[in-house]
C-alpha positions as CSV (number, residue, x, y, z in Angstrom):
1,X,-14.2,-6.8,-14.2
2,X,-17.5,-5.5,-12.8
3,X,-18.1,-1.7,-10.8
4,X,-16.8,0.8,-12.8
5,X,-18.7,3.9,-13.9
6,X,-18.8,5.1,-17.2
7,X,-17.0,7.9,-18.2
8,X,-18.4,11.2,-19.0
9,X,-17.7,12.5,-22.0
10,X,-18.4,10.9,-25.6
11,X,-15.0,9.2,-27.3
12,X,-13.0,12.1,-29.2
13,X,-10.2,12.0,-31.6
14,X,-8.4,13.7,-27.9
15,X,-9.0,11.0,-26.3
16,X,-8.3,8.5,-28.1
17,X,-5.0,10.1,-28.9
18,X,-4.1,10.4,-25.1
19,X,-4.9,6.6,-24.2
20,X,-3.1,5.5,-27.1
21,X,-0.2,7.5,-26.5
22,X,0.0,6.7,-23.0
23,X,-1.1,2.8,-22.7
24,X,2.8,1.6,-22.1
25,X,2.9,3.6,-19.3
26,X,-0.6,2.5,-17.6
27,X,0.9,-0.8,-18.4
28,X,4.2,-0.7,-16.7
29,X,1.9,0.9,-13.4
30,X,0.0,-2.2,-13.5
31,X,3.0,-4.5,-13.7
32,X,4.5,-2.7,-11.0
33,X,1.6,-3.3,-9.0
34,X,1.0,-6.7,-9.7
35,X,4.3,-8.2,-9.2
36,X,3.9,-7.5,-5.7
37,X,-0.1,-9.6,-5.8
38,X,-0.4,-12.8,-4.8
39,X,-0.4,-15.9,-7.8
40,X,-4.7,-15.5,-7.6
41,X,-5.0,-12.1,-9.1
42,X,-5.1,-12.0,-12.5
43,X,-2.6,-9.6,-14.4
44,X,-5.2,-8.9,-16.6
45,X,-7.4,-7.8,-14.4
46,X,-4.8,-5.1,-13.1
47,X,-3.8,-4.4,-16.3
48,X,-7.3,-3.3,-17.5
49,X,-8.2,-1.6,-14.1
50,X,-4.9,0.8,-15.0
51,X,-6.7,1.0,-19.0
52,X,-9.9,2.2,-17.1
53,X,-8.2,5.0,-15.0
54,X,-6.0,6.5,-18.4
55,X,-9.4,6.7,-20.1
56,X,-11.0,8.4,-17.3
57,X,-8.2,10.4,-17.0
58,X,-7.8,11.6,-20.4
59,X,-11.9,12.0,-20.2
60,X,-11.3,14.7,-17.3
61,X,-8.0,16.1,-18.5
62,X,-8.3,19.8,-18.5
63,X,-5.4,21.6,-20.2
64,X,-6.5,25.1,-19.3
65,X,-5.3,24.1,-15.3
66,X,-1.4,23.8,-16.8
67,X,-1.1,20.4,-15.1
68,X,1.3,17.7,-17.3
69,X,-1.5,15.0,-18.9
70,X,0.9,12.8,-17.6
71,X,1.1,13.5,-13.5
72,X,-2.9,13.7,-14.2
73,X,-3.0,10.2,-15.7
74,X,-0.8,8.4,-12.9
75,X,-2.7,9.8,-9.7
76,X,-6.3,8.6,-12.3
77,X,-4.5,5.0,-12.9
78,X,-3.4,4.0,-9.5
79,X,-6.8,4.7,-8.1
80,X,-8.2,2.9,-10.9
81,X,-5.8,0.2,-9.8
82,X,-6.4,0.4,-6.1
83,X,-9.9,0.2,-6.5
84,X,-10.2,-2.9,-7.9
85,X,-7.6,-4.8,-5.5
86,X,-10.5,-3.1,-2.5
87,X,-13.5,-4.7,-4.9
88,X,-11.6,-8.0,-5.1
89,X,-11.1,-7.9,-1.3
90,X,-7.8,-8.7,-1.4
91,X,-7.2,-7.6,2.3
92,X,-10.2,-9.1,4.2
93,X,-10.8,-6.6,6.7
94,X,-10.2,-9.2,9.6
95,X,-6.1,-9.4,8.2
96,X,-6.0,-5.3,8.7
97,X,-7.6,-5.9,12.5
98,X,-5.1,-8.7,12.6
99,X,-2.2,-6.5,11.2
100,X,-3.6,-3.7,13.6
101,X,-3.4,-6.4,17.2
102,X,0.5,-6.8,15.8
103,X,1.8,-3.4,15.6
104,X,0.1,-2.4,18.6
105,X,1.6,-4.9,20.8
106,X,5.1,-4.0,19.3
107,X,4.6,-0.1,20.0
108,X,3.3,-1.2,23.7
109,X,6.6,-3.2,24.1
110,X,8.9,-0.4,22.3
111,X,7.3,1.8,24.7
112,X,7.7,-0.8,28.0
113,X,11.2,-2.0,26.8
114,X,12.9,1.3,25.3
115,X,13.7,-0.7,22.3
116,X,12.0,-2.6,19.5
117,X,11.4,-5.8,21.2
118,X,12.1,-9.1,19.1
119,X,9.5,-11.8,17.8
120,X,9.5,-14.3,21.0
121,X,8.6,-11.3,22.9
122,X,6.2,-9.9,20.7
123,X,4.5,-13.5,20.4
124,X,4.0,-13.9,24.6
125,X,2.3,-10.4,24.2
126,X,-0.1,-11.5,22.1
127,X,-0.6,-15.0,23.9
128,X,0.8,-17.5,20.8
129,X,3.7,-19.5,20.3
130,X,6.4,-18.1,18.6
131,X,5.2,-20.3,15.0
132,X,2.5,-19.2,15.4
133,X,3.2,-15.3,15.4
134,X,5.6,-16.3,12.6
135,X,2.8,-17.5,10.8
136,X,0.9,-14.6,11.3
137,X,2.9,-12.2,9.7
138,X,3.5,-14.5,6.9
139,X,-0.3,-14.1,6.4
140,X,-0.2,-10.4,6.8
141,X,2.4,-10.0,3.7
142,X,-0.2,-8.5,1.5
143,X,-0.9,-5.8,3.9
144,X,1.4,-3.6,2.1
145,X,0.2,-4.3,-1.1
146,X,-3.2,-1.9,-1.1
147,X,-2.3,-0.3,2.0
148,X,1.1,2.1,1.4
149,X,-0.4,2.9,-2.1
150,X,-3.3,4.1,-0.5
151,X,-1.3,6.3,2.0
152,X,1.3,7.3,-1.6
153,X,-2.2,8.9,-2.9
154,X,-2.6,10.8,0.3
155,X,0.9,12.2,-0.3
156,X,-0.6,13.7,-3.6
157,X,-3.1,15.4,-2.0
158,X,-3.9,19.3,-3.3
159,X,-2.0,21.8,-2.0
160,X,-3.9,24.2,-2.8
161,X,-5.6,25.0,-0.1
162,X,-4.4,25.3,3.7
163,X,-6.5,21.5,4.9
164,X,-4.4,19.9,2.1
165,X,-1.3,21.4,3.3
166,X,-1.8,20.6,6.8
167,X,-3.1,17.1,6.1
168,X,0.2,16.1,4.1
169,X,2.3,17.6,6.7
170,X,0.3,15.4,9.3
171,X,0.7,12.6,7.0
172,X,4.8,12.9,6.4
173,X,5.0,13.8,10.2
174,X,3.2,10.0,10.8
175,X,5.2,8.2,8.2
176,X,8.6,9.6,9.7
177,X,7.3,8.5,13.3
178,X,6.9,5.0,12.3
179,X,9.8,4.5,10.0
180,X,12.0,5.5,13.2
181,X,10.4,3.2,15.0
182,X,11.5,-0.1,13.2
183,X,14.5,-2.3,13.5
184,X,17.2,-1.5,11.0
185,X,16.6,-4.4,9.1
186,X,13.3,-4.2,9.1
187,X,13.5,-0.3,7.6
188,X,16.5,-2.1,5.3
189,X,13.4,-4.8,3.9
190,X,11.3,-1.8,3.3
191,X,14.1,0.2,1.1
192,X,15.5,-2.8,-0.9
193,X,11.7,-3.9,-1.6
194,X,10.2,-0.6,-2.3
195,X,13.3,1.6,-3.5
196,X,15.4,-1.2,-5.0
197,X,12.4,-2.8,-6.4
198,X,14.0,-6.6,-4.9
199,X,11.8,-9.9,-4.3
200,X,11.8,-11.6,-1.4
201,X,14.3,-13.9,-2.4
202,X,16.8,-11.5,-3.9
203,X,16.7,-9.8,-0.1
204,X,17.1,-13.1,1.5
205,X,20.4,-13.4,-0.4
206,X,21.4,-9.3,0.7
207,X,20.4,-10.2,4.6
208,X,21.3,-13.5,4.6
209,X,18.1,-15.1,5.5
210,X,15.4,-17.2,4.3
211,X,12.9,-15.9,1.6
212,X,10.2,-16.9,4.1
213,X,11.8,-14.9,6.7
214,X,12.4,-11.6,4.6
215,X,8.4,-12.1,4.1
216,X,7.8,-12.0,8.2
217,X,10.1,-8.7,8.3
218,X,8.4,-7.4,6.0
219,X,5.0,-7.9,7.2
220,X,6.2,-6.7,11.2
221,X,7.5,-3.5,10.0
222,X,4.1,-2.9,8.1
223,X,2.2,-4.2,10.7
224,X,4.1,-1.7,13.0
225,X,3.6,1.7,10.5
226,X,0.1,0.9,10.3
227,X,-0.1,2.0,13.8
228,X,1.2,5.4,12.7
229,X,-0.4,5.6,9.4
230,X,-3.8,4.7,9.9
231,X,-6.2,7.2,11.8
232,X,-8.1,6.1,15.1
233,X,-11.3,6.4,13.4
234,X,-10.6,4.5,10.5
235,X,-9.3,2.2,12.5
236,X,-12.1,1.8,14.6
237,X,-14.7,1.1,12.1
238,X,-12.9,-1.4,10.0
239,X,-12.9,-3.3,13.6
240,X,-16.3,-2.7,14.1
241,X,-17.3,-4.1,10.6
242,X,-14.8,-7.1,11.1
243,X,-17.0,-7.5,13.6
């Protein structure tokens, strides 16, 4: 575990009183997290990312704004988390340009065919066999992982002040654009994996289908809300740096 800053304020009976109290629950936000990582990252290593963001947190808390320690601490341990996962390159940059090529040729074909278009379709738009798109969005599974918990932070952003207003409400307007875009069952993977907190093989048994399968559906449909989600400009220089 190498990169994090310090914190910056000298250890206090406070502090210490905060972390201790609150470890289970940095704990259980790493778990949740790394359930979802592929077999090489180390729990561990999550699990002491999420320790780094409590004590940062209860380093910065300020009681005097009225917010609960607790909403503080999450918001400090996820980024902690998230972090980390970006250090240990989980999602080469060259997967997000490859996840980016897929949703944009499903949104072309939406747009062309008036409905979401199925995989042989999406495959001869991007010049590939059928497998071999398969196999693609198998490789593109742990897009979601860093990805939608980066855009969950951006739904915490201060409201405060009119930019963060109108940035959330630009957000929310993006995510509701994309999640009407996908195939039922692809918005059906989404909710049973992120709402019902199901693996892959536990929704292969609901739908019917392989656990390999329920892995491609789930990478399409993120493949195709990144195209909502992600700004132009971010877009255009993780590109340029996969370069």
């Amino acid at each position: 575990m190498t990169g994090y800053g310090k914190t910056t304020r000298p250890r206090d009976p406070q502090r210490d009183k905060l972390v201790s109290e609150h470890y289970d629950m940095a704990r259980r936000i790493a778990l949740r997290v790394a359930r979802r990582l592929p077999e090489w990252i180390q729990k561990d290593d999550v699990i002491a990312s999420a320790l780094v963001g409590l004590t940062e947190a209860a380093d910065r808390y300020d009681t005097t704004r009225g917010e609960p320690f607790v909403a503080f601490a999450e918001r400090r341990i996820r980024g902690a988390v998230l972090d980390e996962l970006r250090r240990g390159d989980i999602m080469p940059r060259r997967v997000r340009v490859e996840a980016r090529k897929v949703g944009e040729a499903v949104r072309s074909l939406e747009n062309s065919l008036g409905r979401p278009p199925e995989d042989e379709e999406v495959a001869a738009k991007l010049g590939v066999a059928i497998e071999e798109y398969r196999d693609r969005l198998e490789g593109l599974t742990h897009v979601a992982v860093v990805e939608l918990a980066e855009r969950h932070e951006e739904l915490m952003i201060d409201e405060n002040t009119p930019a963060g207003i109108a940035e959330k409400r630009q957000l929310i307007a993006r995510m509701r654009v994309g999640l009407g875009k996908l195939k039922e069952r692809d918005a059906q993977v989404l909710s049973l994996y992120y709402l019902e907190d199901l693996s892959y093989l536990e929704i292969g048994h609901v739908l019917g289908v392989t656990e390999s399968r329920v892995c491609q559906l789930h990478s399409r449909a993120i493949a195709r809300l990144r195209v909502e989600l992600v700004p132009p400009e971010e877009e255009d220089n993780e590109q340029a740096e996969a370069v």
